[in-house]
DSSP file (Angstrom, degrees, kcal/mol; ACC not computed):
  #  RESIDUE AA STRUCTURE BP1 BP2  ACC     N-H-->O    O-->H-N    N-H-->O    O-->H-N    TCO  KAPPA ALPHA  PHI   PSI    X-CA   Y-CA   Z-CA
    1    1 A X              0   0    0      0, 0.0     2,-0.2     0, 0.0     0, 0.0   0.000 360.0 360.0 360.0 140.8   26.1  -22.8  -73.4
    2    2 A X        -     0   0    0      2,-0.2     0, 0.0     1,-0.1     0, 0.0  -0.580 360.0-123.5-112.0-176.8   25.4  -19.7  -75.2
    3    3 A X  S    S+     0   0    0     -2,-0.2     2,-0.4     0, 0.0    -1,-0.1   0.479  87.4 101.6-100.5  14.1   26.9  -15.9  -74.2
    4    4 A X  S    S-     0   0    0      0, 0.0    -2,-0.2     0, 0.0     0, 0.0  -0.788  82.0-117.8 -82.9 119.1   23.0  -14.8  -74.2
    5    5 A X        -     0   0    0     -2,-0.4     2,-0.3     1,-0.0    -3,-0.1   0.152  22.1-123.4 -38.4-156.3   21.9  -14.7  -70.9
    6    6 A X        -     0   0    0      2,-0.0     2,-0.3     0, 0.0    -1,-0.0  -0.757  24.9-180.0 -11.1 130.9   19.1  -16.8  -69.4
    7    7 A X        -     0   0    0     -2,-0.3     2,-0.1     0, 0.0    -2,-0.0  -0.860  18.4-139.9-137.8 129.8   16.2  -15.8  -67.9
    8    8 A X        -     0   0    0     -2,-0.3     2,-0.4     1,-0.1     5,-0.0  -0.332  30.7-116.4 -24.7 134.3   13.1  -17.6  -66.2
    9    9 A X    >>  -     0   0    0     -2,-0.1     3,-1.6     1,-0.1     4,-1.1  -0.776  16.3-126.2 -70.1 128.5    9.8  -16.3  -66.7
   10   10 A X  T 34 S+     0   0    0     -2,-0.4     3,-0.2     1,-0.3     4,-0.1   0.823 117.6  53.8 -50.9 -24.6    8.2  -15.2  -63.7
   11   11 A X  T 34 S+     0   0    0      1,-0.2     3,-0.5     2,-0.1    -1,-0.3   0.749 108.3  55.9 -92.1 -25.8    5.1  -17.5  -64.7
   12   12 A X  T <> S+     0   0    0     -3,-1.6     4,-1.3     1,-0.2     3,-0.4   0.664  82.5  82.7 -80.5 -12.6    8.0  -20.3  -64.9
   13   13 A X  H  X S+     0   0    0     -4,-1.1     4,-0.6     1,-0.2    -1,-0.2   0.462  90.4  52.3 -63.7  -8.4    9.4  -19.7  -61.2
   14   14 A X  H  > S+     0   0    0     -3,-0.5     4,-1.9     2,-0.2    -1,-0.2   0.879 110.8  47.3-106.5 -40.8    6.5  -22.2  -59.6
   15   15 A X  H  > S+     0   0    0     -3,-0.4     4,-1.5    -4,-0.3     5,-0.2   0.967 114.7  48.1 -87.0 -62.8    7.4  -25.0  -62.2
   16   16 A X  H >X S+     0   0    0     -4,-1.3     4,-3.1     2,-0.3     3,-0.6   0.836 110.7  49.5  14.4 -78.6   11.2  -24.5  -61.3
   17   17 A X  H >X S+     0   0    0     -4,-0.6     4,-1.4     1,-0.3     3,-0.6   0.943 116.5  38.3 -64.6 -60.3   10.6  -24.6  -57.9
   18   18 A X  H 3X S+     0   0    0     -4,-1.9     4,-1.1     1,-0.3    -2,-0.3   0.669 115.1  58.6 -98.7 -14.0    8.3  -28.0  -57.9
   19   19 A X  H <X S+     0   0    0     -4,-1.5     4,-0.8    -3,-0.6    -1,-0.3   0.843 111.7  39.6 -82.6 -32.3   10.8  -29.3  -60.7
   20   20 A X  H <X S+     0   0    0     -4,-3.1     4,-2.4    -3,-0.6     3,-0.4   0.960 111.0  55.3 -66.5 -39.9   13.9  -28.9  -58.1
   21   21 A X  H  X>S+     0   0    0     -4,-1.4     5,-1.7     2,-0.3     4,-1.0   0.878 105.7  47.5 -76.3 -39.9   12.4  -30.0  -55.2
   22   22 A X  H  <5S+     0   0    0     -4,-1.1    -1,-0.2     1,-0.2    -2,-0.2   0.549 111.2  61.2 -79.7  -2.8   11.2  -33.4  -56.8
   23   23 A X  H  <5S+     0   0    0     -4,-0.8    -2,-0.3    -3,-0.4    -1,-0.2   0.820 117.1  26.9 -70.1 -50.1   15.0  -33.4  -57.9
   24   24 A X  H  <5S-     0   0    0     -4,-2.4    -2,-0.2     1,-0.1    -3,-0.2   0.434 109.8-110.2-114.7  25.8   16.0  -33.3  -54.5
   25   25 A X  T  <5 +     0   0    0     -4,-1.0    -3,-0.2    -5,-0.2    -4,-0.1   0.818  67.4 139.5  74.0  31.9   13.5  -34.8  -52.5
   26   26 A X      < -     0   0    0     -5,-1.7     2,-0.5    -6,-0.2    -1,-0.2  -0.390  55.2-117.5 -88.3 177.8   12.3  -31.9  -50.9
   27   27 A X    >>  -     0   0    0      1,-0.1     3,-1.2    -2,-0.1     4,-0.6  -0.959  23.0-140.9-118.8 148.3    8.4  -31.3  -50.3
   28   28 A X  T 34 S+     0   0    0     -2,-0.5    -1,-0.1     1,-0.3   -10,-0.0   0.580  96.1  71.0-100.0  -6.0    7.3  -28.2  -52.1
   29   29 A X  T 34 S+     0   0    0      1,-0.2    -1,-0.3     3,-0.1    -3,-0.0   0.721  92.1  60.6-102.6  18.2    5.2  -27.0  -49.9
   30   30 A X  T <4 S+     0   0    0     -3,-1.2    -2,-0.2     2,-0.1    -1,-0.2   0.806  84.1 106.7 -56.7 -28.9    8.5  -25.9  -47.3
   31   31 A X     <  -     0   0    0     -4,-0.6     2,-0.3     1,-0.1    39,-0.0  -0.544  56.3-172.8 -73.4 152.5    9.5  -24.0  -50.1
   32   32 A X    >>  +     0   0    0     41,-0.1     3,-1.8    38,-0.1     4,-1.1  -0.726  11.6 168.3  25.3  32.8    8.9  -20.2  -49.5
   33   33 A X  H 3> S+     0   0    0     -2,-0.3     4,-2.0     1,-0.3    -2,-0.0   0.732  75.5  49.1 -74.3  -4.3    9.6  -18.6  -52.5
   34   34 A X  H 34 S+     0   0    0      2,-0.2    -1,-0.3     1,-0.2     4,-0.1   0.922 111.6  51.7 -77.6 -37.2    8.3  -15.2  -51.8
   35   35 A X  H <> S+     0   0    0     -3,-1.8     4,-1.2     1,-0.2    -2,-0.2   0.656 112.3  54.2 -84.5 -26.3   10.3  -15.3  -48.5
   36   36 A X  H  X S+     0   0    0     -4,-1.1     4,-1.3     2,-0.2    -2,-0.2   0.896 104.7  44.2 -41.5 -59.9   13.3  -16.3  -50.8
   37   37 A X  H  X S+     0   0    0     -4,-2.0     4,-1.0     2,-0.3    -2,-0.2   0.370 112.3  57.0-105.5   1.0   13.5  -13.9  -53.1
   38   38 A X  H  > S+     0   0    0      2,-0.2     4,-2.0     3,-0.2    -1,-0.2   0.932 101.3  54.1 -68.8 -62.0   12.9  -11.4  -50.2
   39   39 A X  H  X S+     0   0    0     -4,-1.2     4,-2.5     2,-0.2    -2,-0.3   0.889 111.1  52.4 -40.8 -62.2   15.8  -12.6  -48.5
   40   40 A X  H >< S+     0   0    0     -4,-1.3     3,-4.3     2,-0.2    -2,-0.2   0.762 105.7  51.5 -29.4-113.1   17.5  -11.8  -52.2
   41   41 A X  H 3X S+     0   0    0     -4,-1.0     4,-0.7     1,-0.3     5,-0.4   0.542 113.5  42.3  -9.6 -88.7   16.3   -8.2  -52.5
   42   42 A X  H 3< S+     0   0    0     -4,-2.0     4,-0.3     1,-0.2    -1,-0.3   0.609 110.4  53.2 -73.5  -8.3   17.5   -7.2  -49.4
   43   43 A X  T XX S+     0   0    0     -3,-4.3     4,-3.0    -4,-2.5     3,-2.8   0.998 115.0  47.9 -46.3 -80.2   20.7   -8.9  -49.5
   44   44 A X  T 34 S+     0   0    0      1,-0.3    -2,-0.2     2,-0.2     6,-0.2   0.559 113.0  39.2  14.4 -83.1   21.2   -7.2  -52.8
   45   45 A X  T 3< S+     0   0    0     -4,-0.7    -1,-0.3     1,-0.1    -3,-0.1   0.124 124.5  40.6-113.9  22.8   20.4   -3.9  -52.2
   46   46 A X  T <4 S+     0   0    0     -3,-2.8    -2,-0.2    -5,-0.4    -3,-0.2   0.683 131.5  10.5 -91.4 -34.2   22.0   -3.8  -48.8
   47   47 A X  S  < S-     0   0    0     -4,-3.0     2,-0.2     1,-0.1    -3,-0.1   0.674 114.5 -70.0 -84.9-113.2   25.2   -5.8  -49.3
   48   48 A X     >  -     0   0    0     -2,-0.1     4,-0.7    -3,-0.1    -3,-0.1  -0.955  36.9-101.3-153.9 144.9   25.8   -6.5  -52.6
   49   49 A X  T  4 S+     0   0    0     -2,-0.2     4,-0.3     2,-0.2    -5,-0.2   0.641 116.6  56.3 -69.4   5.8   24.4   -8.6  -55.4
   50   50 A X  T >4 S+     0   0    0     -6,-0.2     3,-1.0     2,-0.1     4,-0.5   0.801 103.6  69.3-104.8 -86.9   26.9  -11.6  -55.5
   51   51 A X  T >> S+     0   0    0      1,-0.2     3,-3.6     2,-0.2     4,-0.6   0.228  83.3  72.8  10.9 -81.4   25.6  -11.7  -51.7
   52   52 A X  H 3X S+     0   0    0     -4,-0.7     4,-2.8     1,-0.4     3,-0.3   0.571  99.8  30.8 -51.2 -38.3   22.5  -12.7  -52.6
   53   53 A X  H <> S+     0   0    0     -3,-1.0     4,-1.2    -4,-0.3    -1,-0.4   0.787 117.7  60.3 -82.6  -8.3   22.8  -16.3  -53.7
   54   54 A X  H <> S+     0   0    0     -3,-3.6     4,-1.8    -4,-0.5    -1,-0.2   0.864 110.0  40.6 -78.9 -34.5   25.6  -16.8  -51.2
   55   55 A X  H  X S+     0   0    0     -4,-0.6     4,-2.5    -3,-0.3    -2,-0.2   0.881 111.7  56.7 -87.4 -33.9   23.2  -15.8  -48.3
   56   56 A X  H >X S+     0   0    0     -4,-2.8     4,-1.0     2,-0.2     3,-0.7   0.962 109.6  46.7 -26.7 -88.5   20.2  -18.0  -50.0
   57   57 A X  H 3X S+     0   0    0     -4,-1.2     4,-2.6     1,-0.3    -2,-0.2   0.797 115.4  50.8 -30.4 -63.1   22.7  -21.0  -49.8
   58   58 A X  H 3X S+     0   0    0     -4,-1.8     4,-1.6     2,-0.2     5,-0.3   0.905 105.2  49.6 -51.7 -54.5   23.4  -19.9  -46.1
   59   59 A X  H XX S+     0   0    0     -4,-2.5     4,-1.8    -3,-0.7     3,-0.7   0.954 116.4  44.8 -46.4 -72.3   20.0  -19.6  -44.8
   60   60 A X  H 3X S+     0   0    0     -4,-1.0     4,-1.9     1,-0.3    -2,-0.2   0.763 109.8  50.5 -45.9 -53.9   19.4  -22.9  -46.1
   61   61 A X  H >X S+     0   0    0     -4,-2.6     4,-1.6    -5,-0.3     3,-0.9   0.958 120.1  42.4 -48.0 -74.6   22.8  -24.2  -44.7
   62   62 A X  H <X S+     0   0    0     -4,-1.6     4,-3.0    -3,-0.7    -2,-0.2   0.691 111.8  53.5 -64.5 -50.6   21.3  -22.4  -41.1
   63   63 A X  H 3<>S+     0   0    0     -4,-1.8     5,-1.1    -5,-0.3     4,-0.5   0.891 108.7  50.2 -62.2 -59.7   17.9  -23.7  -41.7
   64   64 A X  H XX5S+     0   0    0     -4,-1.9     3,-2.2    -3,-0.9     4,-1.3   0.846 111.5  48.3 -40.3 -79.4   19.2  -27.6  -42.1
   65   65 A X  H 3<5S+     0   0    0     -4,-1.6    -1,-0.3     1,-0.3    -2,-0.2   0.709 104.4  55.1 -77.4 -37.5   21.1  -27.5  -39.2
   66   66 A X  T 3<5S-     0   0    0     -4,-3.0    -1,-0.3    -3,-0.2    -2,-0.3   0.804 138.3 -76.1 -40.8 -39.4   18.6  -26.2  -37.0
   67   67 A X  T <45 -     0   0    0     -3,-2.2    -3,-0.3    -4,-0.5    -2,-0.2   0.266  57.1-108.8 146.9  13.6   16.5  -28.8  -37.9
   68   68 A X     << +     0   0    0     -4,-1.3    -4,-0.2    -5,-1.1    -5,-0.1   0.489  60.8 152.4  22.9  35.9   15.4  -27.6  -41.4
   69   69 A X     >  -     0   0    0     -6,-0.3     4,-1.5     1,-0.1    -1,-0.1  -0.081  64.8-113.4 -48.9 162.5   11.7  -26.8  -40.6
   70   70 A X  H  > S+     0   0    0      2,-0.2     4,-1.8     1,-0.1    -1,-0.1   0.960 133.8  51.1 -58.4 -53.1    9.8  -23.8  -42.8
   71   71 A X  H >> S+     0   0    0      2,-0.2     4,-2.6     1,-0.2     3,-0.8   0.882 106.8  58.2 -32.7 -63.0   10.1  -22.2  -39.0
   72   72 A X  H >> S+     0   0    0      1,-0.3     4,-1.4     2,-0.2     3,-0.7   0.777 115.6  29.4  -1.8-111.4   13.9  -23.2  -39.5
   73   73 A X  H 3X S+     0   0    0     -4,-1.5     4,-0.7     1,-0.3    -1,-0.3   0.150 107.4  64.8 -59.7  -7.7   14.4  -21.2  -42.5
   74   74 A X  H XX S+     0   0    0     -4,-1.8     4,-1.3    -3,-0.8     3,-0.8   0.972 107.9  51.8 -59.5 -84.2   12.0  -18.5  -42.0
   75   75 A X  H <X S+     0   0    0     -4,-2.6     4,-1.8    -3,-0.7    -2,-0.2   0.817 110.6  43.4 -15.9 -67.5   14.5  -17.6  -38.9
   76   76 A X  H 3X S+     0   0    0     -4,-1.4     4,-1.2    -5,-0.3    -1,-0.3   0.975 116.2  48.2 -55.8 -48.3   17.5  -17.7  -40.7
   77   77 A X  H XX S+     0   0    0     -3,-0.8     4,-2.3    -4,-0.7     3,-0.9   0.931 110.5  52.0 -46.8 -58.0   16.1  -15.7  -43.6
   78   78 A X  H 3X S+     0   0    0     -4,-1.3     4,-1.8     1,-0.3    -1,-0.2   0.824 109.5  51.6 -41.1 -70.1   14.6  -13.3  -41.3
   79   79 A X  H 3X S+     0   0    0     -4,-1.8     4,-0.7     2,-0.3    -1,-0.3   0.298 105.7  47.0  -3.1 -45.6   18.0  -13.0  -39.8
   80   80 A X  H <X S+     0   0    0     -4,-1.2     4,-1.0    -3,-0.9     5,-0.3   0.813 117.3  55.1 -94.4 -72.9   20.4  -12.2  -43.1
   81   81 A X  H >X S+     0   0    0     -4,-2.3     3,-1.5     1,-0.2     4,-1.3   0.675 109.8  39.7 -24.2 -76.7   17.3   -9.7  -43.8
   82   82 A X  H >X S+     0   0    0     -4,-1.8     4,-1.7     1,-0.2     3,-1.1   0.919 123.7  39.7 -12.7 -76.4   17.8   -8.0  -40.3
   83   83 A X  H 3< S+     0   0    0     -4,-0.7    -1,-0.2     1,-0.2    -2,-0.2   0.855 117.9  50.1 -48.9 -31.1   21.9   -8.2  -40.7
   84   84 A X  H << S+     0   0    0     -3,-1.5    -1,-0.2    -4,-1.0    -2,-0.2   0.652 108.2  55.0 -98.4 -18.1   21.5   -7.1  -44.8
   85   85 A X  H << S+     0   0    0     -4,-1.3    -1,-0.2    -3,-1.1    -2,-0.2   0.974 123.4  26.9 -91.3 -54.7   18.9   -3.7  -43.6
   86   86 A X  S  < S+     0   0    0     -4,-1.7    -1,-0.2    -5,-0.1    -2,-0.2   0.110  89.4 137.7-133.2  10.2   21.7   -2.4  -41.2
   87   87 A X        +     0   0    0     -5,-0.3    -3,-0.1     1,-0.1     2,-0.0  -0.274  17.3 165.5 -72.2 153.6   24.8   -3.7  -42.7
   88   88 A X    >   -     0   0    0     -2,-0.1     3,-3.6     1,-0.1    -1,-0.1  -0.588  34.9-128.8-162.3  64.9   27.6   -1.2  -42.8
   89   89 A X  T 3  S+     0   0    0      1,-0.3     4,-0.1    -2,-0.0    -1,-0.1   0.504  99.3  54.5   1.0 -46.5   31.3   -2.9  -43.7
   90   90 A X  T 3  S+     0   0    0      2,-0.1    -1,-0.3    -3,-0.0    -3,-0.0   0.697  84.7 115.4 -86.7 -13.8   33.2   -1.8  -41.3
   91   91 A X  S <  S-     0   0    0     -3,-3.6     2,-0.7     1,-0.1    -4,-0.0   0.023  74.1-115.7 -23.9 137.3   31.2   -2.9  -38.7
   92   92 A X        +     0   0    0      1,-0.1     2,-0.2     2,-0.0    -1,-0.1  -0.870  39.0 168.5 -52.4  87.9   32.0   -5.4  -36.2
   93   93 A X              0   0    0     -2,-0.7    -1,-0.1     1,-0.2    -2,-0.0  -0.096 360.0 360.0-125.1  49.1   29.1   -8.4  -37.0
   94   94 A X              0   0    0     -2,-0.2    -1,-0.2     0, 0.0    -2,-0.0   0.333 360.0 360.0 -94.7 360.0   31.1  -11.0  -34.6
């Protein structure tokens, strides 16, 4: 590993995506990416940016257990968005 970051090329995100999912046996067209990386962004720059992949993984977690439909995981996403637009720390969010 070198101490230079890594970055994807935006034109590389599609290939990514169809190379993970035939790693883990997913079907690629569940994936969402748009709806992903939304789900990012507003974690991000509502919470915090170490959020974001923590709420990715958690949608996903949410989605699975529901029954891991696109519907699934659209919901959940939807959902961290919602909580991540009005989040406020001291908040109650029981």
């Amino acid at each position: 590993m070198t101490d230079q970051p890594r970055h994807l090329p935006v034109d590389a995100l599609d290939e990514w995506t169809t190379a993970v999912c035939a790693r883990l046996g997913l079907d690629r067209s569940d994936v969402d990416v748009a709806r992903i990386l939304d789900l990012a962004r507003d974690v991000a720059h509502g919470v915090a940016r170490p959020a974001a992949p923590l709420s990715a993984f958690l949608a996903g977690l949410a989605a699975g257990r529901a029954g891991g439909s696109p519907a699934d995981a659209d919901a959940a996403a939807a959902a961290i968005s919602e909580l991540a637009a009005g989040w406020r720390p001291d908040d109650d969010h029981t």
